[in-house]
Backbone as CSV, one residue per row, in Angstrom:
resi,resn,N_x,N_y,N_z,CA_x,CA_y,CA_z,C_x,C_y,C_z
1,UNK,36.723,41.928,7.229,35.281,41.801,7.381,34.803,40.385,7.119
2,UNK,35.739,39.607,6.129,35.219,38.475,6.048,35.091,37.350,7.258
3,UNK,35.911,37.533,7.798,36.105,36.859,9.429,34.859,37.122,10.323
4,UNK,34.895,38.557,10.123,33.540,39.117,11.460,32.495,38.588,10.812
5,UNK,31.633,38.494,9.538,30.790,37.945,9.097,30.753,36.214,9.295
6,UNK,31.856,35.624,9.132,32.205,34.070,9.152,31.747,33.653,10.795
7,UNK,32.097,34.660,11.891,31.460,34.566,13.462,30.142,34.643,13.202
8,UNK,29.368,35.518,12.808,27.948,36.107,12.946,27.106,34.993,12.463
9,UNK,27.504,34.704,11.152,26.914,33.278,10.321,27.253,32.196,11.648
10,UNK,27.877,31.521,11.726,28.311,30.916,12.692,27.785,30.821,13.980
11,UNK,27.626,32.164,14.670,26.969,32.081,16.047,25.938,33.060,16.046
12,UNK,25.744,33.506,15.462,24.304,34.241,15.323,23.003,33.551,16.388
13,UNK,22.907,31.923,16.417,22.036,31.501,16.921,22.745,30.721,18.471
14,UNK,23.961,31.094,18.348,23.915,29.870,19.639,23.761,30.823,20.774
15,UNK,24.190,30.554,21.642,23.603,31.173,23.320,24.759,30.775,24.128
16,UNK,25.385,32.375,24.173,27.105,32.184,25.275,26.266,33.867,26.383
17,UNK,27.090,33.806,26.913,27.368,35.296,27.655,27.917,36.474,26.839
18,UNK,27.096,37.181,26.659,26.967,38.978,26.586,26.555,39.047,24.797
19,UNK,26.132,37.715,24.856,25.531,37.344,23.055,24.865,38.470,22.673
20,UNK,23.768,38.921,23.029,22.787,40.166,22.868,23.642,41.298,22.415
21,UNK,24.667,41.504,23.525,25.427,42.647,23.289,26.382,42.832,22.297
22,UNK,26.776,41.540,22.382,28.091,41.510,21.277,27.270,41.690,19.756
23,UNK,26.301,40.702,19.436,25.815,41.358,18.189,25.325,42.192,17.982
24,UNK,24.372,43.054,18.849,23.472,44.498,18.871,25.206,45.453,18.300
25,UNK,26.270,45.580,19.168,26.893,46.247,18.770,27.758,46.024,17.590
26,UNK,27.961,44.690,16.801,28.152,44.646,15.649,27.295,44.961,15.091
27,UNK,25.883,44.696,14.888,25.045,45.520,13.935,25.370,47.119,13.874
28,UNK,25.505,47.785,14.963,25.348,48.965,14.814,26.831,49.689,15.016
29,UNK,27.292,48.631,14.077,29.084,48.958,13.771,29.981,50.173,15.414
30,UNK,29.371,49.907,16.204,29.956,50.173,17.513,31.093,49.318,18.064
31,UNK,31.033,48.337,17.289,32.074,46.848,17.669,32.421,46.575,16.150
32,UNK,34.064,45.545,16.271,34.344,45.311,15.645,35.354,44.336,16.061
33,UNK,35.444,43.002,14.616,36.256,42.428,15.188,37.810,42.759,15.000
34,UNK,38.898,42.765,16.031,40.460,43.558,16.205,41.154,41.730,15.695
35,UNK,40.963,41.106,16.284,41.690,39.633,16.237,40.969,38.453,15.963
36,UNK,40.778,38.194,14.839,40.478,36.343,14.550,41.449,35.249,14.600
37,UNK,41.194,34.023,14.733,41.982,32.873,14.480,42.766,32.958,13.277
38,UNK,42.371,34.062,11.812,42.700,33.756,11.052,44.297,35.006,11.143
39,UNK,44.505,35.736,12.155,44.974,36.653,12.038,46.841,36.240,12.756
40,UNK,46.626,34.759,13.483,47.433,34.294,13.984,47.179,32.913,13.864
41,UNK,46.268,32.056,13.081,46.695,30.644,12.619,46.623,29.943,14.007
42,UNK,46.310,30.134,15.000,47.468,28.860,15.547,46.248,29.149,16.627
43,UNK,46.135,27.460,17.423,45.508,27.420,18.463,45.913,26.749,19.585
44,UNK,45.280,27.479,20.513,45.816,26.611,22.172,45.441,25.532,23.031
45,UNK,46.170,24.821,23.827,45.429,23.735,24.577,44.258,24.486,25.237
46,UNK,43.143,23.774,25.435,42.653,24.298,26.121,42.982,24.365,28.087
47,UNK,43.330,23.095,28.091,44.452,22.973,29.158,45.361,24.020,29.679
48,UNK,46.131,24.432,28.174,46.900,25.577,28.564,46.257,26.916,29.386
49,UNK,45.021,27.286,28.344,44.402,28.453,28.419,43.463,27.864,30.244
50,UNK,43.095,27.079,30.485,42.806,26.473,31.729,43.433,27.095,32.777
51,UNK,44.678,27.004,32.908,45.354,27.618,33.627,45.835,29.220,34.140
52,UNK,45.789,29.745,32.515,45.773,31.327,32.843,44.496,31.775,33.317
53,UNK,43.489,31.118,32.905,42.531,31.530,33.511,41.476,30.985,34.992
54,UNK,42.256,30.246,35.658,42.182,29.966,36.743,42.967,30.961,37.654
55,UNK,44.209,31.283,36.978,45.138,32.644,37.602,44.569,33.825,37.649
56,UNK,43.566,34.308,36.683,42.844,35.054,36.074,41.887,35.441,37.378
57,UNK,41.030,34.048,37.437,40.421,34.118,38.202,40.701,34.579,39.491
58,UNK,41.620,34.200,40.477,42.154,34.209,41.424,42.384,35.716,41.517
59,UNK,43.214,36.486,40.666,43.811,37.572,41.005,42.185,38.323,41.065
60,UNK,41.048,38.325,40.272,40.054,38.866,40.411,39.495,39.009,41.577
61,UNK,39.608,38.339,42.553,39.297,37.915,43.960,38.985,39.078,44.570
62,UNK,40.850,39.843,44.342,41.284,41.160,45.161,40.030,42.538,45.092
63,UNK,39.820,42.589,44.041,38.640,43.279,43.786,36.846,42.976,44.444
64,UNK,36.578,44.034,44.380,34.983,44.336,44.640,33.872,45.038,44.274
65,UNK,34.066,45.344,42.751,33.374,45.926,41.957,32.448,45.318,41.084
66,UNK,30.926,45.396,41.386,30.433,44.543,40.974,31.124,44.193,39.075
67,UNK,31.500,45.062,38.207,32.057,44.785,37.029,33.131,43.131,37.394
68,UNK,34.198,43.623,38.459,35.406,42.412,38.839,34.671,41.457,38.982
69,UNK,33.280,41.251,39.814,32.413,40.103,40.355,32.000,39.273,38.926
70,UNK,31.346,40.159,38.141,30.827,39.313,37.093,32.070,38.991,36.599
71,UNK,33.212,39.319,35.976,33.917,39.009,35.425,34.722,37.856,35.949
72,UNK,34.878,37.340,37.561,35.334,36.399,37.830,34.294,35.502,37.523
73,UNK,32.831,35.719,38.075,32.088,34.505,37.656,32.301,34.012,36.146
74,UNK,32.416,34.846,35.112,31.965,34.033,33.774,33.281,33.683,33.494
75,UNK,34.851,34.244,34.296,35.911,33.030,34.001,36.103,32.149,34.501
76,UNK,35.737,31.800,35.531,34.924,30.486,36.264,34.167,29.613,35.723
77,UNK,33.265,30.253,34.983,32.472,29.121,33.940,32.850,28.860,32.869
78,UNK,34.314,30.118,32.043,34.930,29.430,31.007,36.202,28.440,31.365
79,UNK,36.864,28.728,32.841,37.044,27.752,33.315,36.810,25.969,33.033
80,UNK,35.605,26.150,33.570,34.511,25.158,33.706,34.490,24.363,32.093
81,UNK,34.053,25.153,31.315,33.976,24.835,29.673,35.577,23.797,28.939
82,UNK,36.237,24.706,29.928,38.235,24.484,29.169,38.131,23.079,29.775
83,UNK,37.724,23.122,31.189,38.237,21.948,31.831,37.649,20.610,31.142
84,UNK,36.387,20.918,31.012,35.273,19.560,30.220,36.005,19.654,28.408
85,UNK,37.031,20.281,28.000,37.496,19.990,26.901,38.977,20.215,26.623
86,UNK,39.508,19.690,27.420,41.212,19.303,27.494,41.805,18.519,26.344
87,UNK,40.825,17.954,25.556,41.326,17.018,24.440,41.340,17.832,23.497
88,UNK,40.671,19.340,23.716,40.511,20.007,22.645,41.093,21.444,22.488
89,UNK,41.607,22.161,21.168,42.329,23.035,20.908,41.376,24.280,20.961
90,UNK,41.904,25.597,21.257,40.699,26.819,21.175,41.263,27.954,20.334
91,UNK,40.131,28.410,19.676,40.726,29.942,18.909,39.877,30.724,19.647
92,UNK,40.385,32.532,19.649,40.441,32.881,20.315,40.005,34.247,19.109
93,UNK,38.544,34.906,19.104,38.465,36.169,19.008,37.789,37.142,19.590
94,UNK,38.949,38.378,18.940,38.805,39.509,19.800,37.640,40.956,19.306
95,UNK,37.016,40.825,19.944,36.150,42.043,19.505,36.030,43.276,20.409
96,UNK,36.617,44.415,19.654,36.556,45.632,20.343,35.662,47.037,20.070
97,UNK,35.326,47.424,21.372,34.309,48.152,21.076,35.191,49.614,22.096
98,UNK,35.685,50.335,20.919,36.193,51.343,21.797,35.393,52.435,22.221
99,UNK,35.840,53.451,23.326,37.301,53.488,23.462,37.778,52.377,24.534
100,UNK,36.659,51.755,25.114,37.398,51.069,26.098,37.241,49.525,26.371
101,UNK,35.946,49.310,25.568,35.651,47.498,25.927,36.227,46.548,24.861
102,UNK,35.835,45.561,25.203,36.216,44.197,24.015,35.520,42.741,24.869
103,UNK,34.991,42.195,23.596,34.368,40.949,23.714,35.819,39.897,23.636
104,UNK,36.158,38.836,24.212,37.306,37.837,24.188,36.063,36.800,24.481
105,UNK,35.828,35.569,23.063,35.387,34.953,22.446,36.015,33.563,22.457
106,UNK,35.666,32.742,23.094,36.367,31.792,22.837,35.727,29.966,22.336
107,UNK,36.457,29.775,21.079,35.792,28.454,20.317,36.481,27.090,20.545
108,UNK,35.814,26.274,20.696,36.670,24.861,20.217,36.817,24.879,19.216
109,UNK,38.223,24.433,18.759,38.300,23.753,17.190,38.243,22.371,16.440
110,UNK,37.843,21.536,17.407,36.871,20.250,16.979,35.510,20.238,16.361
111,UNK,35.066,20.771,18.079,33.529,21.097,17.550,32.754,22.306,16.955
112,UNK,33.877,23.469,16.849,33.542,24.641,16.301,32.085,24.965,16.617
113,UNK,32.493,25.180,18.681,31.308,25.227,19.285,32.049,26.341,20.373
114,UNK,31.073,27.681,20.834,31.428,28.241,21.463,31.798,27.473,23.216
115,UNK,32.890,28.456,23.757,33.048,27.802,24.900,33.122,28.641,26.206
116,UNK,33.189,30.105,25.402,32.702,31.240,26.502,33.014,32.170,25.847
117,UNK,32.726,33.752,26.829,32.950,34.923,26.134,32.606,35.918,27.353
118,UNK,33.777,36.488,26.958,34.224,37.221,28.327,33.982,38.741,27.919
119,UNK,33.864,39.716,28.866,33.314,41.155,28.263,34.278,41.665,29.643
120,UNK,35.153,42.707,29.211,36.086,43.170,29.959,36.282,44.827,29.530
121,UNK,36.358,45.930,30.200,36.934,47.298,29.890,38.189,47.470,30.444
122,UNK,38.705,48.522,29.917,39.924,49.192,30.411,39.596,50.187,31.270
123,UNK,39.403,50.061,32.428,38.792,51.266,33.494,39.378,52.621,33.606
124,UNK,41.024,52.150,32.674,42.215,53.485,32.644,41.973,54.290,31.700
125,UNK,40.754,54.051,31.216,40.214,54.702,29.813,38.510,55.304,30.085
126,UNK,37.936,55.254,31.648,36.731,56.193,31.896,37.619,56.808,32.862
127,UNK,37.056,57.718,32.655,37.403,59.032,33.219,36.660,59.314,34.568
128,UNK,35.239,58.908,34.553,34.101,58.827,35.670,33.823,57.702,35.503
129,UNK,34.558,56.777,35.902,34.353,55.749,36.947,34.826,56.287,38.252
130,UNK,34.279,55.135,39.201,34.311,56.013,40.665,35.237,54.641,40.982
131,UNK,36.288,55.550,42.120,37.739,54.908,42.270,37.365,53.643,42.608
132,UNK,35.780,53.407,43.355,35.996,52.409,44.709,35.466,51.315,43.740
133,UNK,34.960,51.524,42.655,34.559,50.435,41.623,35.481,48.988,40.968
């Protein structure tokens, strides 16, 4: 808990994608954080992470659900974020809101400034979702 509180203090005020949501559902303990920086120490190029998520992007393509649509756009713009900070390292947390979503959070560790935040479900986990989604 000390971690999930150390985010909230922290970004409580700044302004990323699905901000509203991600804290409404930590307040109302519907979310929680599964993975902090502190849970694995170690951070990535952002360079590195640049790349999976340009792949990321790409494979999203195949799809046509408006959910796939947004989700390529805002890795496109964390894209965008990685690329304007290549000099810089990123941690990476995970917030899950089961049974099926999770917030993937992502910080610089220079400027210990958000750099995006991605909101993704496991579709193998609704039951009524409709196939063509």
């Amino acid at each position: 808990m000390k971690a999930q509180q150390e985010f909230i203090d922290r970004y409580q005020d700044a302004d990323f994608p699905h901000r509203n949501e991600l804290f409404a559902a930590l307040a109302s303990g519907k979310c929680e954080l599964r993975t902090s920086p502190e849970d694995h120490q170690a951070s990535l190029p952002c360079g590195h992470l640049l790349n999976i998520y340009r792949r990321r992007a790409e494979h999203l393509k195949r799809f046509n659900s408006p959910h796939s649509e947004t989700l390529q756009d805002e890795t496109l713009a964390l894209c965008e974020e990685l690329s304007r900070n290549l000099d810089e390292c990123c941690l990476i947390w995970i917030f899950a809101m089961p049974p099926n979503s999770k917030f993937i959070v992502f910080e610089g560790t220079q400027r210990k400034r958000m750099l995006g935040c991605l909101y993704a479900f496991d579709r193998r986990l609704w039951d009524d979702l409709d196939p063509e989604e």
